[in-house]
N, C-alpha and C positions, 0 to 999 in steps of 0.2 A: 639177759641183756636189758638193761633202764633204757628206759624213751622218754619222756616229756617232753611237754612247751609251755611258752608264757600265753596266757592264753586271756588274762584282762588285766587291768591296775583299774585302782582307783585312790584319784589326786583331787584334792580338796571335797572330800564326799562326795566325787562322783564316779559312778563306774562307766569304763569305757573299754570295750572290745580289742583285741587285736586290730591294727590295720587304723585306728582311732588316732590313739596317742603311741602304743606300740608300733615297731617298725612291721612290716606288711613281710612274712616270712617268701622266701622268693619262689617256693613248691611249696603247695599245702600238703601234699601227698609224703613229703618227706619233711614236714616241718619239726617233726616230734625226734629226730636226728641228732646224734650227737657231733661236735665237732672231733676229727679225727689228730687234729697236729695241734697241741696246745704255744707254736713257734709261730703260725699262720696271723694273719688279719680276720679268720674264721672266728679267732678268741674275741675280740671288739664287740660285734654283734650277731655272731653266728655264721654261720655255711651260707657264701655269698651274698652274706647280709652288710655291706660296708656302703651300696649305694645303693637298699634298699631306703624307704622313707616311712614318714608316717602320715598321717591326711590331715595331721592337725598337732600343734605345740599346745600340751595342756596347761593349764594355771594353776599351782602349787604354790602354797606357801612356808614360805620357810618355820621350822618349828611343829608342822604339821603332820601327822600321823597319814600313813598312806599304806596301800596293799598291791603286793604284787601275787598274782594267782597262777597255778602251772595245773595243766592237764595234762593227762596219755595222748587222747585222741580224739575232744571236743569239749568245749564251755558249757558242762550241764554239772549240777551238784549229786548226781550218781556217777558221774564220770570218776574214778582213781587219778591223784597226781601223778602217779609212776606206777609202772609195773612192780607187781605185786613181788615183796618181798626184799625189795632196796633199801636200804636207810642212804641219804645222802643230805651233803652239805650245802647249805645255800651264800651265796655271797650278793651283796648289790653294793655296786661301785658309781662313780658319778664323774660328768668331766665336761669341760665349757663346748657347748654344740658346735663352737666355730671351728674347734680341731678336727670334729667329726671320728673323735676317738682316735686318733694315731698321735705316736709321740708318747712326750714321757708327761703327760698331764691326769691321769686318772687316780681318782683315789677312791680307797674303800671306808663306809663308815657301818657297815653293816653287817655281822656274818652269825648263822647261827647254825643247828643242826635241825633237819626234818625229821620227825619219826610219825608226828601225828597233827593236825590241824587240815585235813584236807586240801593240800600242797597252798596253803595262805601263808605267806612271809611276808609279816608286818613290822614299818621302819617306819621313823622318822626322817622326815627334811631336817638337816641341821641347820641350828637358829642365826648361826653367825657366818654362814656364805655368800657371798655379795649377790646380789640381784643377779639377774640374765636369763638365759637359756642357756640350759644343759641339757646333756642324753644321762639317762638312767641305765645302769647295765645290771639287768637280773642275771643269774649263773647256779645252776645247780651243779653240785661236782660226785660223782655215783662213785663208790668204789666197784672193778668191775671181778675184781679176785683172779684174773686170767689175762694174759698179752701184757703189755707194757704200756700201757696208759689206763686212766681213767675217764669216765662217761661223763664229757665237760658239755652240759645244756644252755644255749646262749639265746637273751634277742635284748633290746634295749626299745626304752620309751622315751619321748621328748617331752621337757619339760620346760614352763617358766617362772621364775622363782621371783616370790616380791617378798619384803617385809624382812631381808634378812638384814646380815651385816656386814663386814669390813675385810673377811676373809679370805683367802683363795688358797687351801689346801697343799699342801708338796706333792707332786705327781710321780707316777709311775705308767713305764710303757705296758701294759698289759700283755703284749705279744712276747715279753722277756719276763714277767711276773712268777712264769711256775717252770718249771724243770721237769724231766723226765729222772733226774737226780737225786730230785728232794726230798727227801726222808719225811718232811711235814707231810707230805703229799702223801708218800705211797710208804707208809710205816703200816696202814692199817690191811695192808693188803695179806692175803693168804693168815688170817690172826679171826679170831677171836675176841673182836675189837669192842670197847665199851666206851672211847671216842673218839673222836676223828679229827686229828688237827688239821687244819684247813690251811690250806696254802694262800702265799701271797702277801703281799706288806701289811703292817696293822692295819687294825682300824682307826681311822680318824673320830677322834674326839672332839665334840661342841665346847670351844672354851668360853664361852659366855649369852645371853642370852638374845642375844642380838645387836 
């Protein structure tokens, strides 16, 4: 069974803790938890993480390269991102803080696959989305080969974005995003899999430089 958590980011070259800029997970004892219903408000920003908060909206600039970092079960660089022997998917989505993540406002412009980088998934801020604050939503998705779902790792960070442009994305509800159905999803399951389509709407593409 996979476990991780987001366990730092760092926006505009600096690094900052969980509980910082990330939301403050609401057990630390079970932070490393997977969300169980991918139909829940658990999908947003985790296992009763919707009116958790964070201590501080970071400054990110648009165009900007940033890190999001996941541990097992503490922020040290001998720590493992996941339990040994998982390959899994990483996704980061984005969406205006005033929704607070509900609704059909979130978009993805990031997904890749883990196998190696000591659980760092590194994005960029897109150059052409209008200023504000937004939440960031990190997501690992684990295939688990057994039950009927897969090991969906969730928390989000707060962000404020300067220097971009004229943008604002097409939205999706996240809590309707993946299926227990979808083949993108759970194709790799019980297989011998050599990649993993990732669920969920495209990624959002930068159409110009700001």
């Amino acid at each position: 069974m996979a476990h991780t958590y987001l366990s730092y980011d760092i926006f505009n070259g600096e690094r900052k803790s969980e509980g910082t800029c990330i939301r403050r997970y609401w057990n630390a004892s079970s932070r490393n938890w997977y969300v169980v219903n991918d139909r829940t408000q658990g999908m947003i920003c985790g296992i009763n993480n919707l009116n958790s908060t964070a201590a501080k909206t970071c400054a990110a600039k648009a165009g900007s390269d940033t890190v999001f970092e996941w541990h097992l079960n503490k922020d040290s660089p001998s720590d493992p991102y996941i339990s040994h022997g998982h390959k899994c998917a990483c996704t980061v989505n984005m969406v205006p803080a005033s929704t607070n993540g509900l609704g059909a406002s979130w978009f993805k412009w990031c997904m890749d696959q883990i196998h190696e980088g000591g659980g760092k998934v590194n994005f960029t801020i897109s150059a052409d989305i209008k200023d504000g604050d937004y939440i960031v939503r990190g997501e690992f998705i684990c295939p688990t080969f057994k039950g009927n779902a897969d090991s969906l790792f969730v928390n989000c960070a707060h962000i404020s974005v300067t220097g971009g442009g004229s943008v604002g994305p097409k939205g999706y509800d996240i809590t309707k995003a993946y299926q227990a159905s979808n083949e993108s999803k759970y194709s790799a399951r019980n297989k011998n899999f050599t990649s993993y389509p990732i669920p969920g709407p495209a990624v959002y593409h930068c159409t110009s430089s700001g």
